[in-house]
N, C-alpha and C positions, 0 to 999 in steps of 0.2 A: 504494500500500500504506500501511496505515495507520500510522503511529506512535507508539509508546507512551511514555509518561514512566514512568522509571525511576529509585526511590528510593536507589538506591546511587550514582548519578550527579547528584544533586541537591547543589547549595549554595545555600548561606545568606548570605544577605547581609544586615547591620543598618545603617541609615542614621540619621545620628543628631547634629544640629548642623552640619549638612552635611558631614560626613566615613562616609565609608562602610567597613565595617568585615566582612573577609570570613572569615566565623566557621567553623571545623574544628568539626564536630560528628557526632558517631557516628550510625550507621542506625536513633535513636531517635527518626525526625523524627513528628508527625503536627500537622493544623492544619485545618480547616472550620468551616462557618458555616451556620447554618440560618436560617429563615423562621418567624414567626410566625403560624398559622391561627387565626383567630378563626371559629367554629362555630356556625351559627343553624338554628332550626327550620323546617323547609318546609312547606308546603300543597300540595294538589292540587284542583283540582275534583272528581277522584274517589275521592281517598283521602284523610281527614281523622285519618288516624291517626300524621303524624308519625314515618315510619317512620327518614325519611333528612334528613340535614343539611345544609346549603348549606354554602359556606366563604368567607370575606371572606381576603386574604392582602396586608399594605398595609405592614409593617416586618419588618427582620431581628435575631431574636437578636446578640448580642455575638459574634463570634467567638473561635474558642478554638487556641492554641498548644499545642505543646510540644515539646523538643528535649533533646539531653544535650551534654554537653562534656565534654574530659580538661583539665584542668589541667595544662599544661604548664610548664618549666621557665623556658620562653624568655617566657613570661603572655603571649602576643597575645587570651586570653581576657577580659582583666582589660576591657573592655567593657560584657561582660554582669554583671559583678557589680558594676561601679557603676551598671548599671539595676538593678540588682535592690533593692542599698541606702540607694541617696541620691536626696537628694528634689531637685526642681525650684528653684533658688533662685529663676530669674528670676519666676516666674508672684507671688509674695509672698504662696500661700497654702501649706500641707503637702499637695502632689503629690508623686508620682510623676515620675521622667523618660518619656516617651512616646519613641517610635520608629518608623520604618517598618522592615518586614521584607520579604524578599524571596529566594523560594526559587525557583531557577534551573533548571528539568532543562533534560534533549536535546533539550526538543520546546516546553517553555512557562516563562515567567514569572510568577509569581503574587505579586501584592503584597498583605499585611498592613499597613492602616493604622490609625497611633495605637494600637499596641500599650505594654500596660502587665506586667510582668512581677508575677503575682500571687504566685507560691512560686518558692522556688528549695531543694533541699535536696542537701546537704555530705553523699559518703558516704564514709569512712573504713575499710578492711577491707584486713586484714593479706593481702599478697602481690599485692593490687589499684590500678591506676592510680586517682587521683584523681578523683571526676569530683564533677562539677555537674549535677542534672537539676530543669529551667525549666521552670516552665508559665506562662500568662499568657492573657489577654483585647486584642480589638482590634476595632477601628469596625468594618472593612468587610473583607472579602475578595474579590480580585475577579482575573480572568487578565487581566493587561495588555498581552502581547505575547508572541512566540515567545521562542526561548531567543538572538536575536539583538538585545533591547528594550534600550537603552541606560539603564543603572540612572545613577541620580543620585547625587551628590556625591562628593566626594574620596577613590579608592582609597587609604587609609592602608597605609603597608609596612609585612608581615612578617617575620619573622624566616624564615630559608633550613633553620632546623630544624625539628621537633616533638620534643620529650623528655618524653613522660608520667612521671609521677612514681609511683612506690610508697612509701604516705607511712611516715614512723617514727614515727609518733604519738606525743604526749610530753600528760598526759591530769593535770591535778589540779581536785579538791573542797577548799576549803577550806585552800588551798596547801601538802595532802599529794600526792601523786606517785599514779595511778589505778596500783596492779599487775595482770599478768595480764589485760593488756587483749585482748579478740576484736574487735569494733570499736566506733566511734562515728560518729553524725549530727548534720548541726545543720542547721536548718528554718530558713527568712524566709518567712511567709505576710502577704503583705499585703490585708487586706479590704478590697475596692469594692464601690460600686453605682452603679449608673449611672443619669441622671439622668433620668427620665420622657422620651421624644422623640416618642411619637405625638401628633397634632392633627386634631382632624376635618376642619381643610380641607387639609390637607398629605395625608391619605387617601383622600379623594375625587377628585387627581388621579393616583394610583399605579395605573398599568395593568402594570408589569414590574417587574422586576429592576434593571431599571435606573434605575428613578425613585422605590424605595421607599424607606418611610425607615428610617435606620440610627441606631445609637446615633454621639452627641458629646461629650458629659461626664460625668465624673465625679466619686465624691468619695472621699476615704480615710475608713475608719470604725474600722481600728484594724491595727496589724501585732503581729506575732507570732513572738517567738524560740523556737526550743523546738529539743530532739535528744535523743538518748540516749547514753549509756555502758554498753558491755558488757563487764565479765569474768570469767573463771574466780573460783569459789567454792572458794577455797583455805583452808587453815588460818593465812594472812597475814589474811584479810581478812573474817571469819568473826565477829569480833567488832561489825562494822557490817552485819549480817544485818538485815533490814526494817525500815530506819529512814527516818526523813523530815528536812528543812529546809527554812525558809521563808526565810532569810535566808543561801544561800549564797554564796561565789566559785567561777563555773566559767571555767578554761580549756583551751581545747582547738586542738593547735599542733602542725604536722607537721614534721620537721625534714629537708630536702636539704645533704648533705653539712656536717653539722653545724651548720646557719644553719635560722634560722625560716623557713619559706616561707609559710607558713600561721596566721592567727592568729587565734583569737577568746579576749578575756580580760572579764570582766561584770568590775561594781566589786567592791567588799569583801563588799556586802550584797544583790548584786540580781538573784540568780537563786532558783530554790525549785527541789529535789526531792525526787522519791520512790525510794522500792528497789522493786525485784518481782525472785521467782527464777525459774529457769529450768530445768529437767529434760532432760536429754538422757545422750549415753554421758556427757557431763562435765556435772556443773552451773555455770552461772552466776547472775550477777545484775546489775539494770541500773540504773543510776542514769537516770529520766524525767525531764528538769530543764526548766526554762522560764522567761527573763526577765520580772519581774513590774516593774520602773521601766523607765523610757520613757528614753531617751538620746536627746539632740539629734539625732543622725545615727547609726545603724548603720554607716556608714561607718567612724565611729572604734572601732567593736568588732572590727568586720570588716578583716581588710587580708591580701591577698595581693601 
């Protein structure tokens, strides 16, 4: 009888400097890869019309990630958000850290290699656990083994709890206090490309799957902070109705039993945003803000 792999039963595994790192992540998993066809015009001896198209198939697209996480108390997540933030030191160019992944069911093992973590975004919503939801890109994807394939490197321990967090959002512009807040986001989109990999003679000997070519490098082209703020359109807050700045301070900071758990603070001058309102039973308005200077490392913005 046959066996099926079952997404609720699935884990995550991240490998990464040779320590392995076994990631709690919510039933938001998905992850494939496709094939590149290249499409040519046929002939016939008896029909010179061209009707139908041959197919050449000799590399594979990038493959593509995504997953979610809660933020927990105990941070055995804090993993993924130093891939998401910090760069490569040892390579001595502005990388990415790269990864393998590795998603476990009943029945198969599937590895994701040279995975690179392209967004990640922070959502914040009054009565709601914390979460993180990741997307990314990666070489190759391939079934390595049953769900018995002994994964590589150092199980790292965790903590014998999980404690999701319901954050108390603590929200200022311009280091006034955000009132009446509904929620807020905050984005890391980091832009790649990857680097040209097909060759004519590296094509001409690709008969499968197994021998075609895959992407191998890449390059950063630029990253990208950005989120929002939302809240009630009160008679507190009514006198900054559609306004903009180019030169603002945003931070944005959840607080666990009155201690920071959570922090993102820009400098003095180096966010920008806009307002737009919002029409419902209540109105609101949203402050669209977005880091326009570059900082050494997101890591020092970012710290959980």
């Amino acid at each position: 009888m046959a066996e099926y792999n079952f997404l609720r039963e699935s884990q995550l595994h991240i490998v990464y400097g040779g320590n392995r790192y076994n990631v709690k992540i919510t039933p938001s998993l998905s992850f494939s890869q496709t094939f590149a066809e290249d499409a040519y015009e046929v002939k016939t001896l008896h029909d010179q019309t061209k009707m139908f198209s041959g197919t050449s198939i000799t590399k594979a697209n990038p493959a593509n990630f995504s997953f979610e996480i809660h933020l927990t108390e105990e941070k055995d997540e804090s993993i993924v958000l130093d891939l998401l933030t910090d760069y490569d030191t040892s390579t001595g160019e502005q990388l990415l850290k790269s990864f393998d992944m590795y998603i476990v069911t009943n029945e198969s093992t599937f590895k994701l290699e040279g995975c690179i973590i392209t967004q990640g975004e922070f959502s914040f919503a009054r009565s709601n656990p914390l979460r993180l939801s990741i997307s990314g890109a990666a070489k190759k994807l391939e079934r390595v083994g049953s769900d018995s394939y002994s994964l590589p490197g150092t199980l790292q321990s965790a903590s014998a709890t999980r404690t999701p967090t319901k954050p108390l959002l603590d929200v200022e512009v311009d280091g006034t206090n955000v009132s009446n807040l509904v929620s807020a986001t905050l984005s890391v989109q980091n832009n790649i490309n990857w680097t040209p990999y097909e060759t004519l003679q590296n094509s001409l000997s690709v008969t499968s799957a197994s021998n075609a070519m895959y992407p191998s490098n890449y390059s950063l082209n630029d990253r990208v902070l950005s989120g929002n703020i939302t809240q009630y359109l009160t008679s507190d807050n009514t006198s900054t109705f559609q306004t903009f700045d180019t030169s603002a301070r945003i931070a944005v900071k959840t607080l666990v039993n009155d201690t920071t758990f959570f922090n993102f603070t820009s400098g003095a001058s180096d966010c920008m945003f806009t307002k737009r309102t919002g029409q419902g039973e209540v109105f609101t308005q949203t402050f669209d803000y977005r880091l326009v200077n570059s900082p050494t490392d997101l890591g020092t913005l970012i710290t959980y």
